[in-house]
C-alpha positions as CSV (number, residue, x, y, z in Angstrom):
1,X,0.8,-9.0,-17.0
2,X,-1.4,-9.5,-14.6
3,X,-2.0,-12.7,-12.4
4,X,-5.2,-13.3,-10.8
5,X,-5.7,-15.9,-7.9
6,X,-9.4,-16.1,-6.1
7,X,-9.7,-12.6,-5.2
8,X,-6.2,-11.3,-6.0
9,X,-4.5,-9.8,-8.5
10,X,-1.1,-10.1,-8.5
11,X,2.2,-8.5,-10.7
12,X,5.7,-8.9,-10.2
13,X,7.2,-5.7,-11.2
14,X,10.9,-6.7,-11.0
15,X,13.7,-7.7,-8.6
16,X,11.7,-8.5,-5.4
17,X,8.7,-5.6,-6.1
18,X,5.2,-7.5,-5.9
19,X,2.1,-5.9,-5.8
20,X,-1.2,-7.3,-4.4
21,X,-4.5,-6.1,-5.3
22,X,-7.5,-7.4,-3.1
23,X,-11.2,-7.7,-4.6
24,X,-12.2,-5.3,-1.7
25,X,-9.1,-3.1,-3.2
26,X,-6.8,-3.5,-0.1
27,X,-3.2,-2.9,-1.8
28,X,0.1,-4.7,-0.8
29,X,3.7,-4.3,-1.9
30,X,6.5,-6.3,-1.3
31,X,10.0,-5.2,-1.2
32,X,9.5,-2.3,-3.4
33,X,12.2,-0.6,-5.7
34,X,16.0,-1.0,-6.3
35,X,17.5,-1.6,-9.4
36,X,15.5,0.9,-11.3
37,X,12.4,-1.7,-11.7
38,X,10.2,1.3,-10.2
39,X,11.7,4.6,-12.4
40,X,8.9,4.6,-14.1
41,X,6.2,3.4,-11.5
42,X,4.4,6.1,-9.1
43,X,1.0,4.8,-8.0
44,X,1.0,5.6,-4.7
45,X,-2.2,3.3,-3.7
46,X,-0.6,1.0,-1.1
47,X,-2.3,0.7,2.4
48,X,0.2,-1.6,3.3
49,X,4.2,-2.2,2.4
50,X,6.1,-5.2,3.6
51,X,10.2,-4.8,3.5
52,X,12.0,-7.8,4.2
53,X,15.4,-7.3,5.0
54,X,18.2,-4.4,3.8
55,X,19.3,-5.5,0.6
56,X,15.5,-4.6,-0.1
57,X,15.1,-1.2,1.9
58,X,14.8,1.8,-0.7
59,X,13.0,4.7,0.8
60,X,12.5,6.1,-2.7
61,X,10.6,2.8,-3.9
62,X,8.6,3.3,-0.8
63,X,7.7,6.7,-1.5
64,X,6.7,5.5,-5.1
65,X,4.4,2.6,-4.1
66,X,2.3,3.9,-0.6
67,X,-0.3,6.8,-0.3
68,X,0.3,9.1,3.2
69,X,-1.6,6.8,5.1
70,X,0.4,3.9,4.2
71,X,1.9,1.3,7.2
72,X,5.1,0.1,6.3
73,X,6.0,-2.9,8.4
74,X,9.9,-3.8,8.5
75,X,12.1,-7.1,9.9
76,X,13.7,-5.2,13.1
77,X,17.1,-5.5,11.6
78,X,17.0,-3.3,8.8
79,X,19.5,-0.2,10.0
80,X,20.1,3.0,7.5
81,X,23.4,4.0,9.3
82,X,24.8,0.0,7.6
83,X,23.0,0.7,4.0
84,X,25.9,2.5,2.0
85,X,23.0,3.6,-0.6
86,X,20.2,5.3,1.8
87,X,20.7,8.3,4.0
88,X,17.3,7.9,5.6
89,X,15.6,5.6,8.5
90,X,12.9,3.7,8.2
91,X,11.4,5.9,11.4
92,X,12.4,9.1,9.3
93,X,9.8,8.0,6.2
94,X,5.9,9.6,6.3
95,X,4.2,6.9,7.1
96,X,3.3,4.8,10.3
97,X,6.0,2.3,10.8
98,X,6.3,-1.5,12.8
99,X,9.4,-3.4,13.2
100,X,8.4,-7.4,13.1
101,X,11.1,-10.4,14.1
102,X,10.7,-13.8,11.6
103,X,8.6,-15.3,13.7
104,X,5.3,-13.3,14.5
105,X,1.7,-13.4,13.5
106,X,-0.8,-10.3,13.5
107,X,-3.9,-9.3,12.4
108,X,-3.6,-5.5,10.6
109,X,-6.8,-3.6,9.6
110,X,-8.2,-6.3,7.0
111,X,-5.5,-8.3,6.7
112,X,-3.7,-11.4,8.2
113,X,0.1,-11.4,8.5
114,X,2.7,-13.7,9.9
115,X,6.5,-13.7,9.5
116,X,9.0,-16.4,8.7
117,X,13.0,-16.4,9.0
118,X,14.7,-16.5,6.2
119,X,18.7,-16.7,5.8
120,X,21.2,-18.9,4.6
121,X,22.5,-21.8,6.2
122,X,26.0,-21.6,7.2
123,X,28.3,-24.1,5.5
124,X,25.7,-24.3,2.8
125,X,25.7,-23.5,-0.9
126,X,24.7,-20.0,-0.6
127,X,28.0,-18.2,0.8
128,X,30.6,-15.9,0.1
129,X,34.1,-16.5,-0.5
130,X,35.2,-16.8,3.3
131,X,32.1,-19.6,3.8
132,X,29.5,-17.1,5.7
133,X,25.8,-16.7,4.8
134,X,24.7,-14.2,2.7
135,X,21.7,-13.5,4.5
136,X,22.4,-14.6,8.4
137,X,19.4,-16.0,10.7
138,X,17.9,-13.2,12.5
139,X,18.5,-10.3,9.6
140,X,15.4,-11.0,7.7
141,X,12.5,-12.1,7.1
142,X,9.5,-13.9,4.5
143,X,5.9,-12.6,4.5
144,X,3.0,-14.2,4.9
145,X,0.1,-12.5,4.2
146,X,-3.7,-12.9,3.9
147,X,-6.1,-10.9,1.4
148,X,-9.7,-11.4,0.9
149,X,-9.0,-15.1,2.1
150,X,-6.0,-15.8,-0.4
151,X,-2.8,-16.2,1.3
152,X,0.6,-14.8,-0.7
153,X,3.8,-16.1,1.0
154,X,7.2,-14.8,0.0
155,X,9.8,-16.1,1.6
156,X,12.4,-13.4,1.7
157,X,16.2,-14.0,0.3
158,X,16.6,-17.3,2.4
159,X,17.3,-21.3,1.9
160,X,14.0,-23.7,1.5
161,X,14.1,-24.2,5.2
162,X,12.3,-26.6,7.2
163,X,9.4,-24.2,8.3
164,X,8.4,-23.2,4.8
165,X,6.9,-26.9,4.6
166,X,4.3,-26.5,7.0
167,X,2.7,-23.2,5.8
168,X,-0.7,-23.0,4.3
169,X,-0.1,-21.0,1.4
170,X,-2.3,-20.3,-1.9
171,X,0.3,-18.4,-4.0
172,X,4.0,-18.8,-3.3
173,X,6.8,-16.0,-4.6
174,X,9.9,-17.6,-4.2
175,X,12.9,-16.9,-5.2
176,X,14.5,-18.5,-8.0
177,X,18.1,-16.6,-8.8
178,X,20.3,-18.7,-6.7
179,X,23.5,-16.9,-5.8
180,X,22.0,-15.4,-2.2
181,X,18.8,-17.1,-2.1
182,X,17.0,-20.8,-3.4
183,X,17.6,-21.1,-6.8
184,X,15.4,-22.5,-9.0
185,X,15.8,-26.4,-8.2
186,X,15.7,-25.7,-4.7
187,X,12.5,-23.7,-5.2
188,X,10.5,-25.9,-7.6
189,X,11.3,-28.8,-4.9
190,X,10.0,-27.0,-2.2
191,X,7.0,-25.6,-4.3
192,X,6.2,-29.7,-4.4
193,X,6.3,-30.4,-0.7
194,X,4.5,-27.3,0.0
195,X,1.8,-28.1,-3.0
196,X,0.3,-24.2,-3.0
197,X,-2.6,-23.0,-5.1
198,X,-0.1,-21.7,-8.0
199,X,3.4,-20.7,-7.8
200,X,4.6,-17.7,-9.4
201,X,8.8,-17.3,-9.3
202,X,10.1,-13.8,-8.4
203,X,14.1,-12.4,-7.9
204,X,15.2,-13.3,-11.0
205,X,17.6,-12.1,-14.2
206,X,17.7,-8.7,-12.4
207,X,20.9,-9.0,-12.7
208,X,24.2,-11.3,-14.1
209,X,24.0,-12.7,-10.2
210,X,20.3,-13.5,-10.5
211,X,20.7,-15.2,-14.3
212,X,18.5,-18.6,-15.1
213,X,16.0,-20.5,-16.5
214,X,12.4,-19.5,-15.9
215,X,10.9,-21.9,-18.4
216,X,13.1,-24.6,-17.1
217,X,11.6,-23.5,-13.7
218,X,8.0,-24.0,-14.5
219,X,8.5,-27.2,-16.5
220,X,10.1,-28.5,-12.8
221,X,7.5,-27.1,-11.0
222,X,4.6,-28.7,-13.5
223,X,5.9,-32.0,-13.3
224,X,5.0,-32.4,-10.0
225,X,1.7,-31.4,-10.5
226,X,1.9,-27.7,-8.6
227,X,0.1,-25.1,-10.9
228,X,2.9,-22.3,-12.1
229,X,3.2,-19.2,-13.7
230,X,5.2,-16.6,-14.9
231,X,4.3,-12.9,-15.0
232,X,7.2,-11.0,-17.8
C-alpha cells in the first residue's frame, strides 16, 4: 500500500527499496533492488536514487527505478571490483553520478539532502563470529532527505547511534531485522527519543537473517506515543 505523509507518498517495496513521491512529483528511491523485490517493478520515473552502502548497490535495481536523466548519489565507499555479485561501477551506469561521505549536507535541484554514518559499533551486538562490525564506520551511510517540506530519514544498516537523536525528521525508515543493523527494540527506542511525524519500519523478513515481529514493533513504537505504520 501506499503511505502518505504531508505531501508524500511513500511505499516500501521490499528489503531496503523505498520509493518517495513528492506532491510536485519529484521521485526518490532508496536503496533499490536485491533480493528479487524489484523482478517485477520497471517504472523508470526516479529523478533521484540514493544507495547507501554495497550490500545495497545493484545496478540492475538502478536501471529499473531511474529514467536517463536520473542522479544517483552513492556513499564514496561503495567499490564494484569488492561486490562478488556486480560486474559494473557505479561511474560505468547512465546516469550522472555523486559520491557523498556520512557526514554532508546539499541542496540538489528541489531537494534537501544530508548524510549520516551508519555502522556497527565494534564490540557491540551486531558482529560476526570473530567480534567485528558488520557494517564498519566510514563504509556507509543514512539519508536524509527533504521533499515538498517533509523530511524522510533512513538510516542505512547501522546501530541507533548518538547522532540519529538530534535530527529533525518527519518520517523515519529504520531498520528493524536485527542481525546487521537495529533490530526492532533498538529501533522503536530510538523512534521515542527522536519523536518523528510517523515511523514506518523497513529491512525486514527478507530473509531468515532479517525474521521478526512487525506488529510487536508498532505496538512498542505506539506506546510511546510515536505514530507508526506498516506498509505490507
Amino acid at each position: 500500500m501506499t503511505v502518505r505523509y504531508g505531501a508524500v507518498d511513500i511505499d516500501w517495496l521490499g528489503y531496503a527499496t523505498v520509493r518517495l513521491e513528492g506532491e510536485t512529483g519529484t521521485v526518490v528511491y532508496i536503496d533499490p533492488g536485491r533480493y528479487g523485490v524489484l523482478d517485477d517493478y520497471d517504472a523508470r520515473d526516479g529523478d533521484l536514487v540514493l544507495v547507501s552502502h554495497d550490500d545495497h548497490y545493484d545496478p540492475e535495481g538502478i536501471r529499473r527505478v531511474a529514467h536517463e536523466d536520473a542522479v544517483v548519489v552513492a556513499h564514496e565507499a561503495i567499490d564494484a571490483d569488492e561486490i562478488d555479485r556486480v560486474d559494473e561501477s557505479l561511474e560505468e551506469l547512465p546516469y550522472e553520478v555523486e559520491r557523498v561521505r556520512g557526514d554532508e549536507s546539499f541542496v540538489l535541484g528541489p531537494l534537501d539532502l544530508y548524510t549520516t554514518q551508519a555502522y556497527n559499533e565494534p564490540g557491540g551486538p551486531y558482529t560476526d563470529d570473530e567480534g567485528e562490525p558488520y557494517h564498519r564506520e566510514g563504509e556507509g551511510c543514512g539519508f536524509g532527505v527533504t521533499i515538498d517540506g517533509v523530511t524522510a530519514f533512513w538510516p542505512g544498516d547501522t546501530d541507533a547511534l548518538p547522532v540519529h537523536e538530534e535530527l529533525a525528521v518527519d518520517v523515519f525508515l529504520p531498520p528493524i531485522g536485527g542481525s546487521f543493523t537495529m533490530d526492532r527494540r533498538d529501533a522503536a527506542e530510538l523512534a521515542g527519543r527522536m519523536r518523528p511525524g510517523l515511523v514506518l519500519p523497513i529491512h525486514y523478513n527478507t530473509f531468515e537473517a532479517l525474521e521478526t515481529d512487525p506488529d510487536a514493533f508498532v505496538v512498542d513504537v505506539a506506546r510511546r506515543r510515536v505514530p507508526v505504520v506498516l506498509d505490507e
